[in-house]
C-alpha positions as CSV (number, residue, x, y, z in Angstrom):
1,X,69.5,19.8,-43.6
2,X,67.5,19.9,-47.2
3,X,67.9,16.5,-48.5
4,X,67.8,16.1,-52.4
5,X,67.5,12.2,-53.7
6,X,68.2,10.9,-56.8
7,X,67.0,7.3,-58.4
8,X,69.0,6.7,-61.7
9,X,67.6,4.5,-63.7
10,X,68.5,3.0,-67.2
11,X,65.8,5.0,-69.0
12,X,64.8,8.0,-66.6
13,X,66.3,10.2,-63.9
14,X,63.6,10.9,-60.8
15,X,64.9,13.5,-58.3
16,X,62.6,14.4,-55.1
17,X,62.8,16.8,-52.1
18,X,60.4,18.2,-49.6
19,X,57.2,19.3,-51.4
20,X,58.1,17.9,-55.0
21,X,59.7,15.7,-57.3
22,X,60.4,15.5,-61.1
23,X,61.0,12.8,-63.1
24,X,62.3,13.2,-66.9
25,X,63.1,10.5,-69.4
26,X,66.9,9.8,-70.1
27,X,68.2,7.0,-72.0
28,X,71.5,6.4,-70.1
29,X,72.4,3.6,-72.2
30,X,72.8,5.7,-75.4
31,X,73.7,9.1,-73.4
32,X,76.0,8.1,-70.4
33,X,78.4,10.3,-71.3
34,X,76.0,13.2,-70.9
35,X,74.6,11.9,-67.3
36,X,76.3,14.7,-65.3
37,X,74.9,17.3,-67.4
38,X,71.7,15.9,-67.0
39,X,72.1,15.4,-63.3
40,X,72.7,19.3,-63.1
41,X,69.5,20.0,-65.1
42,X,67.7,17.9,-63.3
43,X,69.1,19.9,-60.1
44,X,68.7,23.1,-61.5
45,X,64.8,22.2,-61.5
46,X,65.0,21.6,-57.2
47,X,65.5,23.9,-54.7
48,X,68.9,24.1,-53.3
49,X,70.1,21.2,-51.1
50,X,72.7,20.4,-48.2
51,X,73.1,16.5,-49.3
52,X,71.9,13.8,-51.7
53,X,70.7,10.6,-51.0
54,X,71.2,8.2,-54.3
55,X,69.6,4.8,-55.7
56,X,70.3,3.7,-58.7
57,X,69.6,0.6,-61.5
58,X,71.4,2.3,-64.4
59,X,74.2,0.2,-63.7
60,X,73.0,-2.5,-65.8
61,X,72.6,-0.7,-69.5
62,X,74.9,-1.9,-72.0
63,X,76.7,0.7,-72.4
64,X,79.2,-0.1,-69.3
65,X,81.3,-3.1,-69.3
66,X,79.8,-4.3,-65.9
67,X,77.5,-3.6,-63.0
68,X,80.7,-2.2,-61.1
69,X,82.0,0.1,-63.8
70,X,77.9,1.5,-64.2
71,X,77.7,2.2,-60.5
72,X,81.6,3.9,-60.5
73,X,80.6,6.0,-63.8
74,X,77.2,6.5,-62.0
75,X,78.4,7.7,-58.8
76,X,81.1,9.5,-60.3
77,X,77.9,12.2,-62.5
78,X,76.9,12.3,-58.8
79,X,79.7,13.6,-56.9
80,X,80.2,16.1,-59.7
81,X,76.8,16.9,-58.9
82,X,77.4,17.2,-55.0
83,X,80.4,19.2,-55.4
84,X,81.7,18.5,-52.1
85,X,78.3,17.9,-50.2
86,X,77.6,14.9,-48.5
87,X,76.3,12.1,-50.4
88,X,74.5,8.8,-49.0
89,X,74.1,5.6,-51.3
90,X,71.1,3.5,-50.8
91,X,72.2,-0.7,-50.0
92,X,70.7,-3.3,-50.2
93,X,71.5,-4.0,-46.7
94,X,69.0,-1.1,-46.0
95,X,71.2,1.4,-44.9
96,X,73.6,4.3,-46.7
97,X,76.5,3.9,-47.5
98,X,79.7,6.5,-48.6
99,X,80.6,7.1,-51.9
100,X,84.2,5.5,-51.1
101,X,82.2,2.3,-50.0
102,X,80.1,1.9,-52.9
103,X,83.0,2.5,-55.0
104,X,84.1,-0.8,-53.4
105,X,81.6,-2.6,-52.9
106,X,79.6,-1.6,-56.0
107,X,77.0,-5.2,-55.8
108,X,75.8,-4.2,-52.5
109,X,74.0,-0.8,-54.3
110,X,73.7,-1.8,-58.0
111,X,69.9,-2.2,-58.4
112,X,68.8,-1.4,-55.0
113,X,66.3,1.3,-55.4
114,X,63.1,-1.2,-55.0
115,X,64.8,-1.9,-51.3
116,X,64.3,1.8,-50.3
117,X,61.0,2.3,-51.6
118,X,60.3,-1.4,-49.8
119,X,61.9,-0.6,-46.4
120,X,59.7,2.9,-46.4
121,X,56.4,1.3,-47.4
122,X,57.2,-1.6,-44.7
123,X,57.6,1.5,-42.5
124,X,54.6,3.1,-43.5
125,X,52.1,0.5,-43.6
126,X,53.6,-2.1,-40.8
127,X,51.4,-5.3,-40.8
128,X,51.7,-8.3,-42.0
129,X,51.4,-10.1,-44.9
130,X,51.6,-7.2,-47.5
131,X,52.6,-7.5,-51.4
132,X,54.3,-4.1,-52.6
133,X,53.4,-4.3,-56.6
134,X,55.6,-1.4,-58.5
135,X,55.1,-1.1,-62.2
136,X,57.4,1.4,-63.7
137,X,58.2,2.2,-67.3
138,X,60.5,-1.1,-68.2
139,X,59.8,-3.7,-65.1
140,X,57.8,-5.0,-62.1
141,X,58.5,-5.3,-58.3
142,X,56.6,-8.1,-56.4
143,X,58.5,-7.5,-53.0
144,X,56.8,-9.3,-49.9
145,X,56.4,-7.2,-46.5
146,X,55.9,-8.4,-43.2
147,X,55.5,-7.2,-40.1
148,X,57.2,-3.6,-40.8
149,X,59.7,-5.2,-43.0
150,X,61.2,-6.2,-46.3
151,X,60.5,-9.9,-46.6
152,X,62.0,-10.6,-50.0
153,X,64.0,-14.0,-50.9
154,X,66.1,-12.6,-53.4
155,X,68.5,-9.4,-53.6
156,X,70.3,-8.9,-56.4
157,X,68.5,-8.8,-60.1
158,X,69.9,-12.6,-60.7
159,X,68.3,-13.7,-57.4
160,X,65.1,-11.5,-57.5
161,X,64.5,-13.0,-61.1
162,X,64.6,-16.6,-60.0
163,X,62.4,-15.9,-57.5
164,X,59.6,-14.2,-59.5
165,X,60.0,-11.3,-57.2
166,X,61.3,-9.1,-60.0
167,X,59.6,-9.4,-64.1
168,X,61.0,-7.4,-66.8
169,X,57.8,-6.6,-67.8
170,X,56.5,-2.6,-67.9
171,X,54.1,-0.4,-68.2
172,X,55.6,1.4,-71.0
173,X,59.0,0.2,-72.6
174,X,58.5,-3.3,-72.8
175,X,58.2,-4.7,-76.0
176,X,54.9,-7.1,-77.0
177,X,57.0,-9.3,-79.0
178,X,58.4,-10.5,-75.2
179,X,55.3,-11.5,-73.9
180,X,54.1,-14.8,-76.0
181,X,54.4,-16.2,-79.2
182,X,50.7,-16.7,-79.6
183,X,47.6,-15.3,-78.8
184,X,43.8,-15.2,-79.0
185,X,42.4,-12.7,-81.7
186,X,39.6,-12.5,-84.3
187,X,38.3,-16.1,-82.5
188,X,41.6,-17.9,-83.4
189,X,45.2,-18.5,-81.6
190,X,47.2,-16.3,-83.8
191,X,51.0,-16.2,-84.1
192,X,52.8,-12.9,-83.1
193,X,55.7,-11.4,-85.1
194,X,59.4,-11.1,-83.6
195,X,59.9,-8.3,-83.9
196,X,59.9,-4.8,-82.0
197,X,56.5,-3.2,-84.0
198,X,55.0,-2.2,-81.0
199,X,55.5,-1.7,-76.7
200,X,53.2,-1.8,-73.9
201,X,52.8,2.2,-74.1
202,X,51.0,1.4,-77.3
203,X,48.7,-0.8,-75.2
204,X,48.4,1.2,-72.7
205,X,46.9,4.2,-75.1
206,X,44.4,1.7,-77.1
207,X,42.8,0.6,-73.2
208,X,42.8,3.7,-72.2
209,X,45.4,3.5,-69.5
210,X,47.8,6.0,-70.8
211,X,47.0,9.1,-72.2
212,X,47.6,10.1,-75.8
213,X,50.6,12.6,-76.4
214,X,50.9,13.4,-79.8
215,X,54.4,15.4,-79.3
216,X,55.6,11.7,-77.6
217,X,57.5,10.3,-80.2
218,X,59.5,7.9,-77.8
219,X,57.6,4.4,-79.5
220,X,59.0,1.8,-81.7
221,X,58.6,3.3,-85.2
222,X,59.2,7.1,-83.8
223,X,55.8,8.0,-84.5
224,X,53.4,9.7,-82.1
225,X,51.9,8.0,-79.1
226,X,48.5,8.2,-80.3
227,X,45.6,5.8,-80.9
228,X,45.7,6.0,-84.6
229,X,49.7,5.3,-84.5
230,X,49.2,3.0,-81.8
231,X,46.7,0.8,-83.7
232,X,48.9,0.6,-86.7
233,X,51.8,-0.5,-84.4
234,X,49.8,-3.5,-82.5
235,X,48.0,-4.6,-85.5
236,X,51.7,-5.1,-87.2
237,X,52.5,-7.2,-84.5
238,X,50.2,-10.2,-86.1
239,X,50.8,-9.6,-90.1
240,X,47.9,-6.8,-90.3
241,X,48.0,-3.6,-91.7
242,X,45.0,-1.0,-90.8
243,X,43.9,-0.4,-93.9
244,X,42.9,-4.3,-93.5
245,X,41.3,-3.9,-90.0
246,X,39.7,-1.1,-88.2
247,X,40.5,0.3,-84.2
248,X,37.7,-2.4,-82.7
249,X,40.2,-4.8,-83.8
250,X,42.9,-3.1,-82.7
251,X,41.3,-2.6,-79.4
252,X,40.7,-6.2,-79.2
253,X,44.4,-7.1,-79.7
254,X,45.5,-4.9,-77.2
255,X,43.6,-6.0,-74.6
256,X,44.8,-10.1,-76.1
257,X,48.5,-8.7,-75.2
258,X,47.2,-7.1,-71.9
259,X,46.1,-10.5,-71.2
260,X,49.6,-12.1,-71.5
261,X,50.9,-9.4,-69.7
262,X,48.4,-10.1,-66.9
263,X,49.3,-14.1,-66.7
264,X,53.1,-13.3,-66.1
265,X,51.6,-11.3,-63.1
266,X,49.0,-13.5,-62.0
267,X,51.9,-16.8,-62.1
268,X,54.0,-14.7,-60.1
269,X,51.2,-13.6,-57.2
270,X,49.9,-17.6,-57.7
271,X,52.7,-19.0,-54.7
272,X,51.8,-15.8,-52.1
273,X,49.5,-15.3,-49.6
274,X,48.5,-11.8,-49.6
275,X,46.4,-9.9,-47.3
276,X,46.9,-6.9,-48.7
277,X,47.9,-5.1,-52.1
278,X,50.1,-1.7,-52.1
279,X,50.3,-0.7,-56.2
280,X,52.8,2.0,-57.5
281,X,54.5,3.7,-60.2
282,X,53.4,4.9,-63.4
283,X,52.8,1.7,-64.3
284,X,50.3,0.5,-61.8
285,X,47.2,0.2,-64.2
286,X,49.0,-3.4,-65.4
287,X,49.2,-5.0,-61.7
288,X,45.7,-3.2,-61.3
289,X,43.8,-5.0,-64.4
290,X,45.8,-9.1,-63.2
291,X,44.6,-8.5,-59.9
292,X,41.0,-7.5,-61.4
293,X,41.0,-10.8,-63.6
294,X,42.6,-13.1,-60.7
295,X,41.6,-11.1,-57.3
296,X,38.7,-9.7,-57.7
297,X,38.0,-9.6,-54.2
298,X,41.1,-8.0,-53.3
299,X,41.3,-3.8,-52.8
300,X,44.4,-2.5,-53.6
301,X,46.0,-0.1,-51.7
302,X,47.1,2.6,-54.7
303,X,49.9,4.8,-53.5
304,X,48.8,7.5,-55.7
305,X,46.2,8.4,-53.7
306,X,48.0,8.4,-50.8
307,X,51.3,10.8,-51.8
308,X,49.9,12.1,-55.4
309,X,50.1,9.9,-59.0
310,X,53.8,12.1,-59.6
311,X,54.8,10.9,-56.5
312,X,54.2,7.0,-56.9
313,X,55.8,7.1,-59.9
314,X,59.2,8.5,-58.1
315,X,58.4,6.5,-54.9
316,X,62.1,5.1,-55.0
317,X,63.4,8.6,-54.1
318,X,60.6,9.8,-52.4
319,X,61.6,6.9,-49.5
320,X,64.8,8.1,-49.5
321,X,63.9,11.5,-48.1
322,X,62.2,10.3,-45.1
323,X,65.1,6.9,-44.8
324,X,67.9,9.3,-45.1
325,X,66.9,11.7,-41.6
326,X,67.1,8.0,-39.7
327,X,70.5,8.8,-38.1
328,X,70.5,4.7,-37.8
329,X,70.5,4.0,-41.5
330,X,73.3,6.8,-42.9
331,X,77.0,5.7,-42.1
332,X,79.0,8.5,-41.0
């Protein structure tokens, strides 16, 4: 049976099957509406399947009235999708479920797509004492592993943000006003605006972490995803224009908000005892430079180099091929 899996996220769709995946950007909150049609282009990019396998953590945009009514609107662009074939929803009791009991239980699959990926990894690398770090484009997974399993305290998004176990903190959406109020630039602490100027992609570009795209438009003023753009973004951030600095000191305040990135990631890993470091997503380079400044020792295990960089950054739905052929996990 081919298996085609889907992880639906908030801000892009990620599809994988045997030999591939694809992963394109859609902004669900402004475009649910469209989310079937973009299911079937997404499709239309994969060879042809007998079943899907589905996580999701759409659910939460804005744009639905709950969790429950984002996972029923979700799962509803799905089975349009299926048209008939079989369909298993990832829980966070790690197992599939039915369409019909998602529908009804919607809490026990809203958000669960970091369980799949976890349970696989736990699979994949069973010892003890692991720390599974994912970075994608809008938040970060700290999800302890032991002994083959999934080890985390919390479950839902409430519980796994009490426990540190889940920041909203990105590699490429998150906005830099959300990471301090104050900083350490041009040899003084130096306020920071509130305001959305700028995002970690724009941090990512000045460090050298992301690549520039000049045809990437997707930043906070809707200019290119270049240095020169990126520069004038971050330097607005503090009250500075370019034409009063230069890209040293641009440079320089990137890497003084990569730093407050880094010590909401180093506060989290303070509590654990790691033995060992498993980084994905397309976000990885953030974990990668907090452990570099707090564990320097450490080695991390980068999951890119084990299943390709374009597969880490879908890992949620790569798990699901290989969880949904376990006849144990896939209700009948």
């Amino acid at each position: 049976m081919n298996s085609l899996a889907l992880d639906i996220g908030g801000a892009n769709l990620k599809a994988a099957w045997r030999g591939g995946v694809v992963s394109v950007r859609f902004p669900l909150w402004r475009q649910h509406r469209q989310l079937s049609r973009e299911l079937h282009a997404v499709a239309a990019r994969c060879p042809s399947f007998d079943r899907l396998a589905v996580t999701m953590t759409g659910e939460l945009c804005d744009c639905f009235a709950s969790r429950g009514d984002g996972v029923r609107h979700i799962l509803s662009a799905v089975e349009d999708l299926a048209s008939g074939r079989p369909v298993a929803v990832w829980s966070h009791e790690g197992r599939f479920m039915t369409v019909a009991q998602a529908v009804a239980q919607p809490e026990r699959v809203a958000a669960a797509n970091w369980h799949a990926q976890a349970t696989w990894v736990a699979r994949r690398y069973p010892l003890n004492h692991q720390l599974l770090i994912d970075t994608g484009s809008t938040t970060t997974d700290l999800i302890p592993l032991h002994d083959g399993q999934v080890a985390a305290k919390g479950m839902t998004d409430t519980e796994r943000l009490a426990t540190g176990e889940l920041l909203y903190l990105g590699g490429r959406r998150t906005p830099l006003m959300a990471l301090g109020t104050r900083l350490h630039w041009n040899g003084r602490l130096h306020g920071v605006m509130a305001e959305q100027f700028a995002t970690m992609a724009d941090i990512g570009v000045l460090v050298g972490a992301i690549r520039e795209d000049a045809h990437d438009r997707d930043t906070a003023d809707g200019r290119p995803l270049t240095c020169d753009a990126a520069a004038r973004r971050v330097l607005r951030m503090v009250g500075a224009d370019y034409d009063q600095a230069n890209i040293d000191e641009a440079v320089e305040l990137a890497y003084a908000f990569l730093d407050l990135a880094s010590h909401r990631i180093i506060s989290a890993l303070e509590p654990l005892w790691i033995a060992r470091v498993i980084l994905s997503g397309s976000g990885a380079w953030l974990p990668l430079h907090a452990l570099r400044r707090s564990m320097p020792l450490v080695d991390p295990l980068d999951l890119s180099s084990e299943i390709s960089e374009a597969a880490s950054t879908a890992a949620c739905a790569v798990a699901m091929l290989d969880l949904v052929v376990d006849p144990s996990l896939v209700t009948r």
